[in-house]
Backbone as a chain_set.jsonl record, in Angstrom:
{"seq": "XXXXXXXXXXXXXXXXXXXXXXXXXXXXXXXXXXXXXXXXXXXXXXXXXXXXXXXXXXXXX", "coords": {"N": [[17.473, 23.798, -25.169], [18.827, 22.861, -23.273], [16.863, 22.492, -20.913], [16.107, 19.924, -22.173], [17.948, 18.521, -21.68], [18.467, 18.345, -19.188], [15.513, 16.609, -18.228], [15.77, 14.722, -19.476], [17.962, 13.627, -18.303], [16.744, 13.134, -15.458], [14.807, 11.764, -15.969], [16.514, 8.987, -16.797], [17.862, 9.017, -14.674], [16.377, 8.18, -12.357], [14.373, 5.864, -13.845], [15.789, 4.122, -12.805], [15.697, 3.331, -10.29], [12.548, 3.394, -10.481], [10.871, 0.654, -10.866], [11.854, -0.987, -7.973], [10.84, 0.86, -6.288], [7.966, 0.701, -6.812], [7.362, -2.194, -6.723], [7.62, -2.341, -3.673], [5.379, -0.261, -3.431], [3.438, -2.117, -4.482], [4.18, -4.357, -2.717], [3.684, -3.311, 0.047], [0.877, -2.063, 0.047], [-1.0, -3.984, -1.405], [-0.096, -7.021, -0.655], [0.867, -7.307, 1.957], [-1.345, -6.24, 3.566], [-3.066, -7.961, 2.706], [-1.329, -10.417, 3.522], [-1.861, -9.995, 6.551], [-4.423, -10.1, 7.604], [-4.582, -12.743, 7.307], [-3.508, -13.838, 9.72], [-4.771, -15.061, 12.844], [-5.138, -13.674, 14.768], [-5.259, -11.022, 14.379], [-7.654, -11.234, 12.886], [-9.3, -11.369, 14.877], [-8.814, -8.989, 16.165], [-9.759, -7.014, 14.285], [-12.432, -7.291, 14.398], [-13.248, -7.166, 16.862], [-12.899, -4.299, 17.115], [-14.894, -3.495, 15.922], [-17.109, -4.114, 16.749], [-17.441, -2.19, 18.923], [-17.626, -0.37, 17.382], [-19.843, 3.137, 17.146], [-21.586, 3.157, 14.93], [-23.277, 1.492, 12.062], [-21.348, -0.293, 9.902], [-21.877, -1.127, 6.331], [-22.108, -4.318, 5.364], [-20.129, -5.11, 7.398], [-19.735, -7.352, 9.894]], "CA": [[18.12, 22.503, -25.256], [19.386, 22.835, -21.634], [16.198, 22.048, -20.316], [15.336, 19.039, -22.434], [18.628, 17.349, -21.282], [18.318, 17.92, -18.016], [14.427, 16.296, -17.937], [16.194, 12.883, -19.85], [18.855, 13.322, -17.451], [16.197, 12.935, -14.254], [14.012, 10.373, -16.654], [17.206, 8.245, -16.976], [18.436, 8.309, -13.085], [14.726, 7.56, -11.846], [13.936, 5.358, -14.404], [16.617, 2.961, -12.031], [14.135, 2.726, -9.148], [11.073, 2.91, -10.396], [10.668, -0.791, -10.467], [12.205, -1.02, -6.85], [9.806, 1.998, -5.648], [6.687, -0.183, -7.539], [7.304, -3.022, -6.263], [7.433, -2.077, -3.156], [4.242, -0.003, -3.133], [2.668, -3.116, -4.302], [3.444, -5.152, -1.31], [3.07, -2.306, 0.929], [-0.835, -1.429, -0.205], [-1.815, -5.141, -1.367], [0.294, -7.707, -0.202], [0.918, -6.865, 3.47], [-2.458, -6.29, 4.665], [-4.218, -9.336, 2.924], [-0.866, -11.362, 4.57], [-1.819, -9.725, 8.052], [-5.593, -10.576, 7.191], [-4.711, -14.439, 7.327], [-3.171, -14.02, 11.187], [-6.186, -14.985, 13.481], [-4.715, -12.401, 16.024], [-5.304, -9.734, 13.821], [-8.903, -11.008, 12.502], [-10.187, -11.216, 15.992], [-8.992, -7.521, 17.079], [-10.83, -6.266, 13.543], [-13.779, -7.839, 14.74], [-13.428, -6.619, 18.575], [-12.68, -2.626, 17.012], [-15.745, -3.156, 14.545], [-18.209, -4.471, 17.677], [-17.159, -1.426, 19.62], [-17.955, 0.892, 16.44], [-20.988, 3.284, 17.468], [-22.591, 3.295, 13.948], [-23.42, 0.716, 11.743], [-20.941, -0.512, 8.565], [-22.575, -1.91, 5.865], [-20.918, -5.619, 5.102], [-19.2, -5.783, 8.002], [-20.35, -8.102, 11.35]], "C": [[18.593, 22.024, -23.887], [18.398, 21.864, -20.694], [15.84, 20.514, -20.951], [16.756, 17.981, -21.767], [18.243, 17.15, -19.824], [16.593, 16.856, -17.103], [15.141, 14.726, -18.929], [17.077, 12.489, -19.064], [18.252, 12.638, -16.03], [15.349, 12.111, -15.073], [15.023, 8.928, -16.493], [17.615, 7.588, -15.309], [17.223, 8.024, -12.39], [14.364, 6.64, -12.364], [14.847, 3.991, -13.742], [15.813, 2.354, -10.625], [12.981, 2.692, -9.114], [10.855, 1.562, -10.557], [10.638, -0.892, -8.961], [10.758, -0.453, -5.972], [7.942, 1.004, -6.264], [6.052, -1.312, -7.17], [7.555, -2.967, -4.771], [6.145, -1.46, -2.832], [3.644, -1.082, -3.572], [2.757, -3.791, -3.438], [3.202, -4.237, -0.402], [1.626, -2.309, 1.018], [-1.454, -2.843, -0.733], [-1.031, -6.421, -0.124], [0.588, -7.934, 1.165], [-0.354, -7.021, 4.269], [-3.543, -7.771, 3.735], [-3.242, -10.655, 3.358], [-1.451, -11.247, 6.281], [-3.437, -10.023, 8.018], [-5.864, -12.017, 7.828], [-4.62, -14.535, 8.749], [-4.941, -14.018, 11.401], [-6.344, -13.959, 14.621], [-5.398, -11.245, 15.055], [-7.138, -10.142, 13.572], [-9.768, -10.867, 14.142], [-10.115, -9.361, 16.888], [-10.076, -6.851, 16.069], [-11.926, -6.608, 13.934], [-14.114, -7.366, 16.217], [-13.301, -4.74, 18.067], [-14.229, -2.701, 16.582], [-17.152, -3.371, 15.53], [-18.26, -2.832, 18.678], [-17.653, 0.123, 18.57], [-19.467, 1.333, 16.659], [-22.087, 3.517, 16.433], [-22.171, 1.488, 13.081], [-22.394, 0.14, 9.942], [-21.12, -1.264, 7.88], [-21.269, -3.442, 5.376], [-20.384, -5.721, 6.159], [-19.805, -6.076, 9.598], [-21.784, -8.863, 10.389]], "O": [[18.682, 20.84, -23.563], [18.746, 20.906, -20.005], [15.226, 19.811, -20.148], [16.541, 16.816, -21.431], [17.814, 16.107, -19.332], [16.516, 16.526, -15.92], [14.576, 13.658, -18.691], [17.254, 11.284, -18.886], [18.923, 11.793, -15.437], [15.065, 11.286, -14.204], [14.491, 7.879, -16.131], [17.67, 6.441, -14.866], [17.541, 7.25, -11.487], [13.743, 5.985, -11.527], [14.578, 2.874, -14.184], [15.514, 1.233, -10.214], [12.274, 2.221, -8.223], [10.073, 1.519, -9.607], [9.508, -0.897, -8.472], [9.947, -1.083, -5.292], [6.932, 1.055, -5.562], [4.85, -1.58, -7.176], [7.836, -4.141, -4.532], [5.584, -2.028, -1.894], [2.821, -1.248, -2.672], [1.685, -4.163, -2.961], [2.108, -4.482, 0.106], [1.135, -2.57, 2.116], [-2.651, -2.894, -0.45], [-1.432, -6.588, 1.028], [0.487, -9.125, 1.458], [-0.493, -7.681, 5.298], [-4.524, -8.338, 4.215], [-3.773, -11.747, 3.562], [-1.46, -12.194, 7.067], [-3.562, -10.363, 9.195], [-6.805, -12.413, 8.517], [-5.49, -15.227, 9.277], [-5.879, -13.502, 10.793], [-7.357, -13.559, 15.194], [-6.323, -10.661, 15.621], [-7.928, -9.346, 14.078], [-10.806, -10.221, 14.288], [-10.848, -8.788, 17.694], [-11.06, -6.264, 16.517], [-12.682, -5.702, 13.584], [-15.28, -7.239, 16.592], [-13.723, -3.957, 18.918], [-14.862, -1.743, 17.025], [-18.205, -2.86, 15.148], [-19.379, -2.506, 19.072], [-17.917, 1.262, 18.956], [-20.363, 0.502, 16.511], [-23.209, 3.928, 16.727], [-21.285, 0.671, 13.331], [-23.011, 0.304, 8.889], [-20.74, -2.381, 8.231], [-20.055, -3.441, 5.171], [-19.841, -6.825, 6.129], [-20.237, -5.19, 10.336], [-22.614, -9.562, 10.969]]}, "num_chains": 1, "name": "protein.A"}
């Protein structure tokens, strides 16, 4: 019985930032890099790394 409280006990105090923590990794891993995408600074260095690349990646140039 010990153990099942203490696993609703760490369900209950986690279950307060997972949203926070969620929403966060969503702009982190989407939102971020297709904002930094739009800069023209940024599309012209991907395009100056990707000319400089010594093999060939399909889709890209």
């Amino acid at each position: 019985m010990a153990e099942q409280k203490d696993q609703k006990g760490f369900l209950k105090r986690f279950g307060k930032w997972a949203p926070i923590i969620g929403g966060a990794w969503i702009v982190l891993n989407i939102i971020l890099p297709l904002a930094l995408l739009r800069i023209p600074g940024v599309q012209k260095l991907l395009v100056a790394i990707a000319e400089k690349l010594p093999f060939e990646i399909p889709g890209v140039g």
